[in-house]
ZAMARGU-4260 file (C-alpha; in steps of 0.2 Angstrom, whole numbers, plus 5000, padded with zeros to 4 digits):
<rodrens>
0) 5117/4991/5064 | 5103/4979/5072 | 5084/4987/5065 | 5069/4978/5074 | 5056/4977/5058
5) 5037/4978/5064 | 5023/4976/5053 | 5005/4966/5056 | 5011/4955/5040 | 5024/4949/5032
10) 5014/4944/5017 | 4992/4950/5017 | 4991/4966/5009 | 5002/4979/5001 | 5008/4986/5018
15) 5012/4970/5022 | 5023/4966/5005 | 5031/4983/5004 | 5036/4980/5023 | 5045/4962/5019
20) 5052/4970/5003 | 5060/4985/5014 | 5068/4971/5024 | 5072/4961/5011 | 5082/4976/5003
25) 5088/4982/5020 | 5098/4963/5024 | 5105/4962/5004 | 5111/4978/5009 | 5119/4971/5027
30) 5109/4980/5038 | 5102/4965/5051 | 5084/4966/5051 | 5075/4955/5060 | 5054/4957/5058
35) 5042/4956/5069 | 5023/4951/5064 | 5009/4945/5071 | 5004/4934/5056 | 5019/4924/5045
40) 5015/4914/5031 | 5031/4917/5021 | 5041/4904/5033 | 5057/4915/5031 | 5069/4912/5044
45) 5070/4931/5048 | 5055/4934/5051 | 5049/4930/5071 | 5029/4928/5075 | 5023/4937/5090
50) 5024/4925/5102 | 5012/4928/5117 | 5003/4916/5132 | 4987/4907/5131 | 4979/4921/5143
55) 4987/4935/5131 | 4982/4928/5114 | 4964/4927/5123 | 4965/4945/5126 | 4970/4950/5111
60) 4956/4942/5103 | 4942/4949/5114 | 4949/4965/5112 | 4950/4964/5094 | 4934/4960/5093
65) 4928/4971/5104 | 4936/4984/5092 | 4931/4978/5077 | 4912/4977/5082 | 4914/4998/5089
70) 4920/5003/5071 | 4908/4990/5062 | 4892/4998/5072 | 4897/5015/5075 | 4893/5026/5059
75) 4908/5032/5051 | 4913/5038/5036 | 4909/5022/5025 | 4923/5023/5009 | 4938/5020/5022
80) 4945/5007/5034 | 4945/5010/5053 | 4956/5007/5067 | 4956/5012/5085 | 4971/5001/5093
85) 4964/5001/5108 | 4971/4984/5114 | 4989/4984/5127 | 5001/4973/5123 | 5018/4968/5131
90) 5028/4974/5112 | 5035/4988/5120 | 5044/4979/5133 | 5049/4966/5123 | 5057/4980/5110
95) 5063/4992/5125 | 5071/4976/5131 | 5080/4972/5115 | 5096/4972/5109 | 5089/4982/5093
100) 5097/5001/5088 | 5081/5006/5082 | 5061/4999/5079 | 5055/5002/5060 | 5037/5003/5059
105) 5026/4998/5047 | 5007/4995/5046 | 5003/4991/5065 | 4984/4988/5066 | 4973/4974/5068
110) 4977/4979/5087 | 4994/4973/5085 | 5001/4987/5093 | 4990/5001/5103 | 4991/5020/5102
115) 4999/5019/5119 | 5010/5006/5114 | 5018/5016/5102 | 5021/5030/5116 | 5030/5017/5125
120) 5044/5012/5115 | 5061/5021/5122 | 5071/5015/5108 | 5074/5028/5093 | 5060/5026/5080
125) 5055/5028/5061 | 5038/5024/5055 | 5035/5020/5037 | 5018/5026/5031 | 5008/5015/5021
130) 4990/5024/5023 | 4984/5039/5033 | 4979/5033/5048 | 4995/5037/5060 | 4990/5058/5058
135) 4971/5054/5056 | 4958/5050/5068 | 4951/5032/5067 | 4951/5030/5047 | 4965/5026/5035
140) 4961/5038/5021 | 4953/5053/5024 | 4941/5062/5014 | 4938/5077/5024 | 4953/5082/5029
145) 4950/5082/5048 | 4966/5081/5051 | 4972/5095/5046 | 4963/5108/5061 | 4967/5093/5074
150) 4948/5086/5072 | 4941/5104/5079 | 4922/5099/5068 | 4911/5090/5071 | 4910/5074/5063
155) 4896/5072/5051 | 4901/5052/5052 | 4897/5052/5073 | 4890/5036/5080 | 4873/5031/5085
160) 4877/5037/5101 | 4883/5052/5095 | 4900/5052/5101 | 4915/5057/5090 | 4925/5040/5087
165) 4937/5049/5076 | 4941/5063/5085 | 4946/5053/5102 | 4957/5042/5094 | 4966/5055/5088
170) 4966/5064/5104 | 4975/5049/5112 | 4986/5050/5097 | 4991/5067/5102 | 4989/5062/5120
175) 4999/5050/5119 | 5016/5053/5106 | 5025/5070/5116 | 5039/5068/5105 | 5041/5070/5085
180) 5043/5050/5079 | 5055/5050/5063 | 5043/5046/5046 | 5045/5039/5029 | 5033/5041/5016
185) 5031/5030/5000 | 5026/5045/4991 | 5028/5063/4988 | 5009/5064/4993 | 5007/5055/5004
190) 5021/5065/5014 | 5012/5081/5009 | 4995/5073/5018 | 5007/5071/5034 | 5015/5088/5033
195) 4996/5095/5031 | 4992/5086/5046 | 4991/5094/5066 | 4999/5079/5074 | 5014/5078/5062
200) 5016/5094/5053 | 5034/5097/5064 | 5038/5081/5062 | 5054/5075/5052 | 5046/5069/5035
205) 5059/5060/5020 | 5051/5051/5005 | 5058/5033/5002 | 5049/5024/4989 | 5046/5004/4992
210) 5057/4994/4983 | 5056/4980/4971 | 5068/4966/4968 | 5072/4970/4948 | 5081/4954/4946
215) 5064/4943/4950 | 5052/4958/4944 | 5057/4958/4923 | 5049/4957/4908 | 5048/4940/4899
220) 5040/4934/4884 | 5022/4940/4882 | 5015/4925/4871 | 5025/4911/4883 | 5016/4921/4898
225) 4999/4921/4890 | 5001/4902/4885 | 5003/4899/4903 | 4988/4907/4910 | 4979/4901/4897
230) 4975/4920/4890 | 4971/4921/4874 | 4982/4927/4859 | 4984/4939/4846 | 4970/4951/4855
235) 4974/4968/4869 | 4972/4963/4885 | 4970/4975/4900 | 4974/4971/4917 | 4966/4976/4936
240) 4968/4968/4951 | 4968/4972/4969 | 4962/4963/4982 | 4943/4962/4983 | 4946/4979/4973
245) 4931/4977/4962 | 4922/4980/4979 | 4933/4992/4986 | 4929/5011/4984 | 4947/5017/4984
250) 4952/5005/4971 | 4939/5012/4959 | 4934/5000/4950 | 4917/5007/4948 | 4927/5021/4935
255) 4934/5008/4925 | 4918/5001/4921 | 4913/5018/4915 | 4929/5020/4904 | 4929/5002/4897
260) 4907/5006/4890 | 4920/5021/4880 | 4929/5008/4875 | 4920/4994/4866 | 4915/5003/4852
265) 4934/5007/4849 | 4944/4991/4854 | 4938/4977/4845 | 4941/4960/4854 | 4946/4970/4872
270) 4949/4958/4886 | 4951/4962/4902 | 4959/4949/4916 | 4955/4954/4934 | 4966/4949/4950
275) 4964/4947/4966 | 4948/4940/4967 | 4939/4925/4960 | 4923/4923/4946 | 4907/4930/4955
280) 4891/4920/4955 | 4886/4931/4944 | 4898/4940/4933 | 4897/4959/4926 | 4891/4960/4909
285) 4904/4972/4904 | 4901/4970/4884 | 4920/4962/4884 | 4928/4946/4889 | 4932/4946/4906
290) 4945/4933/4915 | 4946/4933/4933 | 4961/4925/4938 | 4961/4925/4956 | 4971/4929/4971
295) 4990/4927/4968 | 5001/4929/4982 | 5018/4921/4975 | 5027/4937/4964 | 5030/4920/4948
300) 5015/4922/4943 | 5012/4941/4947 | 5026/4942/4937 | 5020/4931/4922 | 5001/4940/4925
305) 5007/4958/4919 | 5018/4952/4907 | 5004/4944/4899 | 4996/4960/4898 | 4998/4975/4885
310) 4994/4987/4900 | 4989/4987/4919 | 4975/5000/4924 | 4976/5005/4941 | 4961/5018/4942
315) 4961/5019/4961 | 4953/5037/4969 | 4970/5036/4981 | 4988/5025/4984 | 4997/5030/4996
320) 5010/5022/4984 | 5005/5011/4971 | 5014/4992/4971 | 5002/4986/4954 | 5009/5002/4945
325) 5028/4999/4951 | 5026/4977/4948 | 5019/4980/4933 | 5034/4995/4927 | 5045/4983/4935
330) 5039/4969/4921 | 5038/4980/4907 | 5020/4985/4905 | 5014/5002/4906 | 5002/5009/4917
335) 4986/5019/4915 | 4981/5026/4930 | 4973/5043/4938 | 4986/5060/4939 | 4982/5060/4958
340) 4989/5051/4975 | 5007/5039/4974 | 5003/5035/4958 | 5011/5052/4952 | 5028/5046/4959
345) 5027/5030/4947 | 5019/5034/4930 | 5026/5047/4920 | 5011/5054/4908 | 5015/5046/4890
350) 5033/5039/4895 | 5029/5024/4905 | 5009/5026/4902 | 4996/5038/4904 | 4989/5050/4917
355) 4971/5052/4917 | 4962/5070/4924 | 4954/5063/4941 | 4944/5054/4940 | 4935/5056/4924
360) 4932/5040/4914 | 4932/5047/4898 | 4951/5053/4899 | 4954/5036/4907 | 4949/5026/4892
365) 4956/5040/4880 | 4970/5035/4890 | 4970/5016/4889 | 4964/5018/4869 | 4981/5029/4868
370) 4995/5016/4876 | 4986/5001/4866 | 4985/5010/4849 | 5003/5010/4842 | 5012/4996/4842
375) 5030/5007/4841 | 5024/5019/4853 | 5020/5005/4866 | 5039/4995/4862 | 5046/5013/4868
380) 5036/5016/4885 | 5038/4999/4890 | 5054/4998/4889 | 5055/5018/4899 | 5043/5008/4911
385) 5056/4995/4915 | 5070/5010/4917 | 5061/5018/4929 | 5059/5003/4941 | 5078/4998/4939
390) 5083/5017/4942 | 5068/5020/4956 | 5064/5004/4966 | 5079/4993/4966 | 5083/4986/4982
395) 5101/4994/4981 | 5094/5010/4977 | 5080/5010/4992 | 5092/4999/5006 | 5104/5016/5004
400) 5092/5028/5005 | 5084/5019/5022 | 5105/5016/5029 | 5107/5035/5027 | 5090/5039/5038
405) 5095/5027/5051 | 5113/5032/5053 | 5106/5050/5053 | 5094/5045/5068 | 5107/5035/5076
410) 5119/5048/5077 | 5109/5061/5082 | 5105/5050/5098 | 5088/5058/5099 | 5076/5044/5105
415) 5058/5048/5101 | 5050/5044/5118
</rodrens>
């Protein structure tokens, strides 16, 4: 079974990590995978770069930033990411032309590949999900739910000119794929989403979480990890990290604030270490100490960051699965997170952390002041947390799940386009 692997990344961003993990699993489990990315920084072997001419790269620019500038100037909906993929490319031949059994999707923007692009592909194909945008319009989460009446309103996020960006791309979307694409979803919610959706409500929806390799991912010796950061001892320590996520809507960092003014009266000596992202010029006075630790892209020192920690809290408004919440379960520490989104499918609510009501700060701190508290109590749900990952997201256990959808497509011999 020869899988063509596609994804804009093999390493910036979650997609982009949960993509190379899939193809990681997929190969340990002998399926040949080869991926295909527009950007390679990993240097594996497996992995090929798009490789166009000097007049096509110089397209591709132009059109990227042709796109980029539409969705930068027109006026739409300002707490999510936007894509049009308007740009041709020559990917469809090259896959049609391939000796693959079937393309794998992943996150395909940034104009790497355009909505008619995607129609073009004759070979049978599966799509993993890693955000909305494939049943929305032009954005990548959706707050008003456009997407479920086929973008009928009017949207109050038109452009200066007036026209409705989101609703035409997802009329070429509709336009454009005549026949049901085969999808995975990370998340029971995020497959939810798609069923609620016009474009893809008939179409063949499975839940696959991403995977995590559970022999690097462990849990190792808090105090050592510490030392190494350079973290200090003896006191609870909280983690967040996302990329740019103290900027980011979605990530909500703006609610941890509010939950951790709960929490100083209640935690003496509270410190919180923030990823992703380094020291701003000037720092939030947070009435705690505060270590930024920057962006780590190498999963040695994730690893060693969240086993440092006494908890990680993802209090994000949506994820369409969750990675910080399944790294960190993977090394041991528990997870206080919001009851909403992907982040259902990884935390059970006081077994491997702590659900909080959406998205109230208060039960957000009551919930990191709970996982910190008793020292017993936090032993057991680390330990559940690391079950979980070893029983949910081991490549083994994700690689099987992905053969039996591919086989199941493959013998059915029903291409997509």
């Amino acid at each position: 079974m020869k899988i063509t692997t596609v994804s804009y990344s093999d390493s910036f961003g979650g997609a982009a990590r949960a993509a190379y993990r899939i193809h990681q699993a997929l190969r340990q489990a002998d399926v040949d995978s080869t991926m295909i990315v527009k950007h390679a920084k990993i240097g594996d072997w497996t992995i090929q770069r798009v490789q166009d001419s000097m007049a096509s790269r110089l397209i591709d620019r132009l059109g990227g930033a042709i796109s980029r500038r539409i969705t930068r100037h027109a006026n739409l909906a300002a707490n999510s990411y936007h894509s049009l993929a308007i740009v041709p490319t020559a990917l469809p031949q090259f896959f049609n032309n391939s000796t693959s059994d079937l393309v794998h999707l992943h996150w395909i923007n940034n104009e790497m590949l355009s909505i008619r692009d995607i129609g073009k592909i004759r070979k049978p194909l599966i799509w993993t999900l890693h955000d909305q945008w494939a049943f929305c319009g032009t954005e990548h989460f959706s707050e008003n739910l456009r997407f479920s009446n086929g973008y009928e309103e009017v949207d109050p996020y038109h452009n200066i000119l007036g026209f409705d960006l989101s609703r035409w791309t997802w009329k070429r979307k509709a336009r454009n794929w005549k026949f049901p694409i085969s999808i995975v979803s990370p998340s029971k919610w995020l497959a939810d989403q798609a069923r609620r959706s016009t474009l893809m409500r008939n179409w063949p929806i499975d839940v696959i979480p991403n995977p995590i390799d559970i022999a690097a991912w462990q849990p190792m010796n808090s105090e050592l990890a510490r030392e190494i950061l350079q973290l200090p001892q003896h006191v609870p320590i909280i983690l967040f990290g996302a990329w740019n996520g103290t900027t980011d809507h979605g990530k909500g960092f703006d609610l941890l604030v509010n939950a951790l003014r709960i929490l100083v009266p209640k935690i003496p000596k509270l410190n919180l270490v923030i990823f992703g992202e380094s020291s701003p010029k000037t720092p939030l006075n947070l009435g705690i100490q505060t270590h930024y630790i920057g962006r780590l892209s190498d999963s040695i020192s994730l690893r060693i960051l969240y086993c440092a920690a006494d908890a990680t809290v993802v209090p994000s408004r949506h994820e369409s699965f969750g990675q910080t919440a399944s790294e960190s379960h993977a090394c041991g520490t528990p997870v206080v997170a919001f009851n909403t989104s992907g982040l259902k499918d990884i935390v059970e609510h006081q077994q491997t952390g702590f659900l909080a009501e959406p998205f109230d700060a208060l039960d957000l701190a009551n919930g990191i002041e709970w996982t910190l508290s008793n020292q017993d109590r936090h032993k057991s749900i680390s330990v559940n947390a690391r079950r979980r990952a070893v029983e949910n997201w081991s490549y083994e256990v994700v690689a099987s799940a992905y053969r039996t959808r591919f086989e199941g497509i493959l013998n059915s011999r029903v291409i997509s386009f």
